[in-house]
N, C-alpha and C positions, 0 to 999 in steps of 0.2 A: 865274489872275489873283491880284493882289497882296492883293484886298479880300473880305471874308469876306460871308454871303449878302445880309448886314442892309443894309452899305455899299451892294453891287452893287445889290438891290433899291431901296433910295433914288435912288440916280441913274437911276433906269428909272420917271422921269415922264411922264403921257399926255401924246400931243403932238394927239388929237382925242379925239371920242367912240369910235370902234371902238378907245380905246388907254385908256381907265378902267381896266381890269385889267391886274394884271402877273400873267396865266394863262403859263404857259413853252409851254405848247401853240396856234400858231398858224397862221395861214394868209397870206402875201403874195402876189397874183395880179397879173398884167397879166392882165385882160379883152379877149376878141375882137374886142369895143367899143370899145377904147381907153381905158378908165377903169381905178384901181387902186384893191384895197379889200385889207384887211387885217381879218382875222376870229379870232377867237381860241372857243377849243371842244376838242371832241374829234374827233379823227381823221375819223372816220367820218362829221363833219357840212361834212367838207371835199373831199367827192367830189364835186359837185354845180360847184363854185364853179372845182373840176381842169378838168371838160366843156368849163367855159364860158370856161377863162381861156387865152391866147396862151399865158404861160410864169407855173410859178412856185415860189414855196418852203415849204413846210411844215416847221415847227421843232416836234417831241414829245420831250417829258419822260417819263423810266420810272423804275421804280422798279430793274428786274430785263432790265437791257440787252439780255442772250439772249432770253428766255421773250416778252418782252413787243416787243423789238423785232422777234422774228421776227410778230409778232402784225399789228403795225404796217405791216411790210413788206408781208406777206400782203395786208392790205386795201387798200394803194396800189398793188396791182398788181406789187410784187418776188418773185424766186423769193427762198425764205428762208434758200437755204444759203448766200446771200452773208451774212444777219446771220451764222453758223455760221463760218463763213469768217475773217470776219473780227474778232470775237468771240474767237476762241482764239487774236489775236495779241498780243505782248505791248504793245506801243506802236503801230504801227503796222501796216497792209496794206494791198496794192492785188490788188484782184480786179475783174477783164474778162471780164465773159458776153456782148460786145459791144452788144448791144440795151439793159443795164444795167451801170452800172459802181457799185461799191461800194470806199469810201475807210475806213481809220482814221487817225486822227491822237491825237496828245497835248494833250490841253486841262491845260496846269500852274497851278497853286495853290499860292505862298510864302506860307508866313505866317514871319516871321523865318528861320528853319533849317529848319522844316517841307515840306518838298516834296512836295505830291499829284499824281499825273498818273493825269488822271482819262481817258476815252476818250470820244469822238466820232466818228461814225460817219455818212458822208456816203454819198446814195446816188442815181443818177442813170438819167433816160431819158427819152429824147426832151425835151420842154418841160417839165420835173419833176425839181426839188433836194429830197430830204428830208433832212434833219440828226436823229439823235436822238442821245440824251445823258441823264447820269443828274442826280439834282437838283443836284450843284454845279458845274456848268457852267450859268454864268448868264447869261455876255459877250454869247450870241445874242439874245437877251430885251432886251436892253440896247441892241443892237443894232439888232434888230427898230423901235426908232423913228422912224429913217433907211432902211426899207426900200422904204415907200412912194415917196418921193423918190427912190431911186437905181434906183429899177424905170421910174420916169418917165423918166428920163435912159436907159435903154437902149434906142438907135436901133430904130425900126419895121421898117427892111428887111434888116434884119438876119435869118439864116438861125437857125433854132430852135437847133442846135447853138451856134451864138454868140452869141445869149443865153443858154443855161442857163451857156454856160462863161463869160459877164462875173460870172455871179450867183455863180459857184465861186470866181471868181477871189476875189471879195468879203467869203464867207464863210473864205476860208483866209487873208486878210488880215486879217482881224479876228480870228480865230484866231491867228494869229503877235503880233500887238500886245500882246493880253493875255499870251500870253505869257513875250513878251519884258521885262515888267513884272515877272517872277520875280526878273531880274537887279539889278535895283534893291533891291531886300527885300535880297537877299544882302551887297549890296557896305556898304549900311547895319550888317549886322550885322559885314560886316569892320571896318568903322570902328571899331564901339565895339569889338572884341577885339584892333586892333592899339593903343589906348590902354594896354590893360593891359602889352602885350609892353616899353613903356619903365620901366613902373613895377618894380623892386627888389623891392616888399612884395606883390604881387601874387600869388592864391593859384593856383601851378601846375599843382595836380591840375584844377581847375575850367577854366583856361585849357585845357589839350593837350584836355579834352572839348569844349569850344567849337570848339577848331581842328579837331578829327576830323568836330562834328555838319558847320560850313563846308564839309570838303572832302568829306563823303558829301552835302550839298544842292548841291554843285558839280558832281560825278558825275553826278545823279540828273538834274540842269536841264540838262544837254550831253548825256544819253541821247537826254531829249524833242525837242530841237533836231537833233538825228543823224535822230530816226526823221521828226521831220516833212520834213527836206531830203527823205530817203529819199523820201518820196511825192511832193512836189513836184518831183523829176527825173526819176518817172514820167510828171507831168504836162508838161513840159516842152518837147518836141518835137509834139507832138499826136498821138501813135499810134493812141491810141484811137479809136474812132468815137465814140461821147459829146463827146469834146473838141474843139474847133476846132482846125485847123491855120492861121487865120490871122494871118501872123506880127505882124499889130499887137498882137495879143492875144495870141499867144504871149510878145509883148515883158513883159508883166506878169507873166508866170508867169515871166520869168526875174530880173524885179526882188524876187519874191516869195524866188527863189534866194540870190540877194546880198543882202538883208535876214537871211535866215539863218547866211548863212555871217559876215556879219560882226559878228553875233551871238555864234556859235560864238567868231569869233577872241578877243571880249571877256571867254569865260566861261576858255577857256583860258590866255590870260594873265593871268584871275584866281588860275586854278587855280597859276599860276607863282609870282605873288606871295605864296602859298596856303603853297607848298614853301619860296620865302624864309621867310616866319614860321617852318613849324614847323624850320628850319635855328636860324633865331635859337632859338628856346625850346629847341633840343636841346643848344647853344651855352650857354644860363643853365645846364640843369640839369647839364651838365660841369661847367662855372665853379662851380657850388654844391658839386658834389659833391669837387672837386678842391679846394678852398678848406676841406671838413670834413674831408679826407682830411691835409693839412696841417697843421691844428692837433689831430689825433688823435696824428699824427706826432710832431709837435712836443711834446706831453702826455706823450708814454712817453720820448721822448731827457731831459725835465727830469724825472720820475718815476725814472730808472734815476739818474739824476744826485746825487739826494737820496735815494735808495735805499743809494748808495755811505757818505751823508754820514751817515749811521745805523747803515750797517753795518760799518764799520770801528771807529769809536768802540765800538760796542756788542762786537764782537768782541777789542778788544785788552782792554775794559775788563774781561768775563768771564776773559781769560786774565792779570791781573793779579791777582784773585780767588785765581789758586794759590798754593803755594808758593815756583812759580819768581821769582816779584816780593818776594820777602820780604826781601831785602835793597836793594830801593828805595825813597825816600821817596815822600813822597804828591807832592811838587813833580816831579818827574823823571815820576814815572807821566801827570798833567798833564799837562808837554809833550810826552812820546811821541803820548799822544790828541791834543792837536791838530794834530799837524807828521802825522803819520799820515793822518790826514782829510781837512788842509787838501791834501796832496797826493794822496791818492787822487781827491779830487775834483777836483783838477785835471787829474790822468795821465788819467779818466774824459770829462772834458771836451774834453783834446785829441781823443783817440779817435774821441769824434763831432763832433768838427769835422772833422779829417784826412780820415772816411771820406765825411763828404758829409751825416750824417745829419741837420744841422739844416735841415725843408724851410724855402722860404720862403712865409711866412703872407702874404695879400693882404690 
């Protein structure tokens, strides 16, 4: 997400009393009962509230996503080589131990050029979502204040499997929003560096590094979007046993698809306009350099020109110095020197006009 922790935090107000802390570690239930309570703690004080609840979700913060979320896993009842698993992937995974399924996804953080893609780690069985994640993934937390409500909203007769997977679908959508909020960061910073691309006096070493950090935060934010489609076309069809195959709900996991892809299509034709710029700037710095090249040019053709205009004078005047001239006056010596000069530096001049050398200066 686009907002750094202080922001996210802010907008993550109680919305009762079990919601006074903004603890990252908490507990969302539908009760057997029919009542929904949301509990915030530590893990282990959320086993009790599991027994008792129809379906629900558990959201833990770690510091040390391997160590601690196999730790995690462990006491919810997961075998731990799914954290293991999925753990050593780079952005994404999906791993099927059928009885439990274990997801990775790309949780991204823009801050201007900056791109963080942090990992979130989703893990599933029977009546039971756990999400874990390290401190800067905040969105769930945030989130977490509409969970109550939309757990209420999930039909009763509904089969265990199609509740957990309305609750999937929810958290992977709230996951995609924020991070489609990346795109926005980015296109702002386009704006202000295609400012400079008009301006003449604009300093280009500093611009082509702007343009290069833009298209490595361009790369980096169309990775995250690749690898989350990647799992969400896992989910898609409902293979697994964890996931519902009911196609009303399958319907969202397919809009969750096209949300992404035309995502993608917008970072890509960012990335186009991306290749226009650095065309244009590659374009100035010809233009510059073809314009110093020109008057360098041009500097040696009048340099040789007046080179002539010295060196002729100076050459007849030395041989006038001899003996050979001693039957000339000083008036006749005179106009030798300048009919001499005045024509040398002309015959000099056709020269490089004839031959083409004068470039033209822009």
């Amino acid at each position: 997400m686009m907002h750094d922790n202080k922001s996210e935090t802010k907008a993550e107000a109680p919305l009762n009393k079990t919601m006074n802390s903004t603890s990252p570690t908490f507990c969302v239930a539908m009760l057997k009962n029919g009542s929904t309570v949301k509990i915030e703690g530590k893990p282990e004080e959320f086993l009790q509230t599991i027994k008792d609840a129809d379906f629900a979700w558990i959201n833990v913060q770690v510091e040390d996503l391997k160590e601690e979320g196999k730790k995690v896993a462990s006491m919810l009842g997961f075998n731990q080589a799914i954290i293991d698993e999925l753990v050593s992937q780079r952005f994404s995974g999906y791993d099927d131990h059928t009885t439990e399924l274990g997801l990775l996804l790309p949780a991204v953080r823009v801050n201007k050029l900056d791109v963080e893609i942090n990992k979130l780690i989703i893990l599933m069985k029977s009546n039971l979502i756990v999400t874990i994640h390290g401190e800067h993934v905040t969105r769930l937390v945030k989130f977490a204040r509409y969970a109550v409500t939309f757990f209420k909203k999930v039909p009763k007769n509904l089969d265990d499997v199609d509740k957990i997977s309305q609750v999937l679908i929810r958290i992977l959508d709230e996951n995609n929003e924020r991070n489609f909020d990346g795109i926005r960061s980015i296109q702002e910073q386009g704006e202000e560096i295609s400012k400079y691309l008009i301006q003449p006096s604009a300093p280009r070493q500093e611009l082509g590094n702007d343009i290069y950090k833009m298209k490595h935060a361009l790369i980096s934010y169309l990775e995250a979007l690749w690898a989350t489609l990647d799992v969400v076309h896992y989910l898609r069809y409902g293979d697994a046993e964890l996931i519902t195959d009911d196609p009303i709900i399958l319907q969202k996991v397919g809009m969750l698809s096209t949300d992404l892809t035309r995502q993608i299509s917008i970072s890509e034709q960012m990335s186009t306009v991306l290749a226009s710029g650095l065309e244009v700037l590659q374009s100035i710095y010809n233009n510059q350099l073809t314009m110093l090249n020109n008057r360098m040019s041009m500097l040696a053709v009048w340099l040789a020109i007046l080179g002539t205009a010295f060196l002729v004078p100076n050459t007849i005047a030395t041989v006038f110095g001899t003996p050979i001239a001693e039957h000339l006056d000083w008036h006749t010596q005179l106009w030798i020197i300048i009919i001499s000069t005045v024509l040398a530096v002309v015959l000099v001049y056709w020269i490089m006009k004839k031959k083409g050398l004068f470039p033209k200066v822009q």
